[in-house]
N, C-alpha and C positions, 0 to 999 in steps of 0.2 A: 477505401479508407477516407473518413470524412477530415478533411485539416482544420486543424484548431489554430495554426500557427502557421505562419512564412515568415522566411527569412534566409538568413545564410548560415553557414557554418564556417567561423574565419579559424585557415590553417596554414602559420606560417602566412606567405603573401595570398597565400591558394584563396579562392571563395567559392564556396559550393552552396546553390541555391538549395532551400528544401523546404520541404512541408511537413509537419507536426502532428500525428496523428493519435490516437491511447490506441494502448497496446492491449485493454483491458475493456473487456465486455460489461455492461451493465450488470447489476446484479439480478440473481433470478429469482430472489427471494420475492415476499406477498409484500404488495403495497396495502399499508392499511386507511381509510379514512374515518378521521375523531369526529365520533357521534356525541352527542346529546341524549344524556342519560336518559331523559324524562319523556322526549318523546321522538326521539334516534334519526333526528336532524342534523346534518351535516355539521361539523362547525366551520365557518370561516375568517380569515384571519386577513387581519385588513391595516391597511399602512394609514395611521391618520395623523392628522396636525394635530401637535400639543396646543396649539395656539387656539386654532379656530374651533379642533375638535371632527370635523369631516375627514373622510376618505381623498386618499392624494395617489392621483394614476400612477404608474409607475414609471413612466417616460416623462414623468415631473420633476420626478425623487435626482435629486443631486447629490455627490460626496463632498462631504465641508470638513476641514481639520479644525481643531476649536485652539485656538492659540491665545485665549486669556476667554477665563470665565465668561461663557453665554455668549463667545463672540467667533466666529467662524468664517474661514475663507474657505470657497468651493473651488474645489480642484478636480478639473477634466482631463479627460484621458491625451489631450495634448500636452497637458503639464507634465505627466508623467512619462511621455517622450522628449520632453524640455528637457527633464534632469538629466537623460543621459541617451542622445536622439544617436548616440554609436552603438550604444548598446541594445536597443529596442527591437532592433530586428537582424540581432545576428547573435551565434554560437560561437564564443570567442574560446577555442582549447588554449588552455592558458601550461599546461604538462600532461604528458605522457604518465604512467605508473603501471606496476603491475595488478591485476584484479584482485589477486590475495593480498596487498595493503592495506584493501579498504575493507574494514568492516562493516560486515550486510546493516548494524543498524543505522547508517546511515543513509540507507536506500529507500525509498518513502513512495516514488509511483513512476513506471517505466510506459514509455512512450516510442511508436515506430516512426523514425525518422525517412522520410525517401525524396529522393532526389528530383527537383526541378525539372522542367521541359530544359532540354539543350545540358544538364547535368551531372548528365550517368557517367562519363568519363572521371571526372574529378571526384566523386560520389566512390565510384569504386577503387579509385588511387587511394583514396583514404582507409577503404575496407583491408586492401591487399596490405597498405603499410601496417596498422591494425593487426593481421594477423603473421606478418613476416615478423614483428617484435615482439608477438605474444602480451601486446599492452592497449589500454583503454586510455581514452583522451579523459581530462579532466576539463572540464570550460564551466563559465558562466553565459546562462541570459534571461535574460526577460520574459514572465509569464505574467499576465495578469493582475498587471501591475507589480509587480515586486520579481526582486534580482534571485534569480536562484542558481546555487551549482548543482554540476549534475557531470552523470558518468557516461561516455560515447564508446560503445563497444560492440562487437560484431554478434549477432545472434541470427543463425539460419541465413545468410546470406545480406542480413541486411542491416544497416546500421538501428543499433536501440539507444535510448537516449532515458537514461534513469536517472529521475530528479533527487538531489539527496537532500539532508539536512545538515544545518550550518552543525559545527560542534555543541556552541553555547545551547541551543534548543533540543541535547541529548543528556536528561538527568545522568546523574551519577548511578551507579549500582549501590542498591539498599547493603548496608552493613548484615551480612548473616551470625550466624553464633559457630561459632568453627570448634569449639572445644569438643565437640562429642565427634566430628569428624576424625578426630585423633584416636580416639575411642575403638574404632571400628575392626577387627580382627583381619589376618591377611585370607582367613578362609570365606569371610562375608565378601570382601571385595572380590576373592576368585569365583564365588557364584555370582555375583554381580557383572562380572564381567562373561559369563558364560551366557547369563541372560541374553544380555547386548548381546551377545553371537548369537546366540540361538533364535534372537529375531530381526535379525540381521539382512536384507536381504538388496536390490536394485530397485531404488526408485523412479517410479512410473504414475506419472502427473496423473492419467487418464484411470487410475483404479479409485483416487477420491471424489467423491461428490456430494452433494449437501443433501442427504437423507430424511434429515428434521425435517426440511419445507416440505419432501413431498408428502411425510407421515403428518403435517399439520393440514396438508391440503386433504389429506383422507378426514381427519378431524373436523373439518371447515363443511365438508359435501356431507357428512352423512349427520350433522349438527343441521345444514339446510334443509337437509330433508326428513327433521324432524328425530332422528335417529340420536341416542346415547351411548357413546363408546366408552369401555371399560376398560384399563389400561392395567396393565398388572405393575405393583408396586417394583420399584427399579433393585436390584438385590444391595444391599449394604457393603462399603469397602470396608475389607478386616485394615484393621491400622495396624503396622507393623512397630507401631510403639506398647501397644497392648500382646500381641500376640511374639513368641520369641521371632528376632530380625532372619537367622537361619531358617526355621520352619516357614517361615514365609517365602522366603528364595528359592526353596525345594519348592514347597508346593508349585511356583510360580514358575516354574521348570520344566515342573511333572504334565502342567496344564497345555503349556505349549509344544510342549512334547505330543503331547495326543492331539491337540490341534493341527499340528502339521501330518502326525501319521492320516 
């Protein structure tokens, strides 16, 4: 595992050294690169001065805060261990909670946490305490410049460390229109709920996978080799506001029914 991060994980007086790893493989989707309509030249994209108008290397380029119109102080990555050189390289669990507390929106990208040379003792005290109270650490620390919480919890033997987001950066839920919800008969909700059962079943990470890219990548080889592929048009969803709400529930039933025989 490549580490992104070192530091500690502060619990209680305890310090457990560790390194920061994603949990999370790149994506396997198609890189694509932006051609040039006219005669299908790459395009490149270049950091220049407003000033001079030239190209500026990138180990030139500084970060500046602008603190009055047109006027700017650069601030390095020392400054931002300045603000808070306690927290820059350590996992401070600030409480304990149970995992059904927190709701999943606030989970945003998980990360394999593992224990430092000389480590693994204190590493696994915190795993076993973890799973003796059935609870995940809450802490803050430092990625990347900026403070984040995030959630410390045992997964497969090892500690995972899910970054979350702050409350304020989680909209509210869009207002629905509820009056037709009232609407709705107790025999529509009992085929609706039979649905739900009837496709009901144990989920199993390893049965989804991203289909589109490889049917894009059949698209992409037989387009190179000069080939035209015909796709047959996709069938139309009946909309259950057009067609009666019951008739639809059956059929959608009857469908699954012969799909599973």
């Amino acid at each position: 595992m490549r580490s992104i991060w070192t530091g500690a994980i502060s619990f209680g007086l305890v310090n457990i050294p560790v390194k920061l790893g994603s949990a999370l493989e790149s994506g396997s989707g198609l890189n694509f690169d932006m051609l040039s309509k006219k005669d299908m030249a790459p395009i490149r994209y270049a950091r220049i001065d407003s000033k001079t108008g030239k190209e500026v290397p990138y180990k030139e380029i500084v970060k500046g805060y602008e603190y009055v119109k047109g006027k700017y102080v650069v601030v390095s990555d020392e400054d931002f261990a300045k603000a808070s050189p306690e927290k820059s390289k350590a996992i401070d669990i600030i409480q304990f909670v149970k995992e059904e507390e927190i709701d999943p929106i606030y989970y945003e990208k998980p990360y394999y946490v593992i224990p430092d040379k000389g480590a693994e003792k204190s590493y696994h005290l915190l795993i076993k305490a973890l799973e003796e109270t059935k609870t995940i650490g809450l802490a803050e620390f430092m990625l990347r410049s900026r403070m984040h919480i995030c959630a410390l919890k045992v997964y497969d033997g090892v500690l995972l460390l899910n970054q979350m987001r702050y409350h304020e950066e989680v909209r509210e839920a869009p207002e629905v229109e509820k009056a037709k919800a009232e609407k709705l008969s107790p025999k529509e909700v009992q085929l609706a709920v039979k649905l739900v059962h009837q496709l009901t079943e144990p989920f199993k990470a390893e049965a989804f996978s991203d289909t589109y890219v490889d049917a894009l990548k059949k698209v992409i080889k037989a387009k190179a080799a000069g080939k035209d592929i015909h796709i047959a048009e996709p069938k139309k969803a009946g909309s259950a506001t057009v067609k009666d709400l019951m008739e639809v529930l059956k059929e959608s039933l009857n469908t699954t029914a012969k799909k599973r025989a």
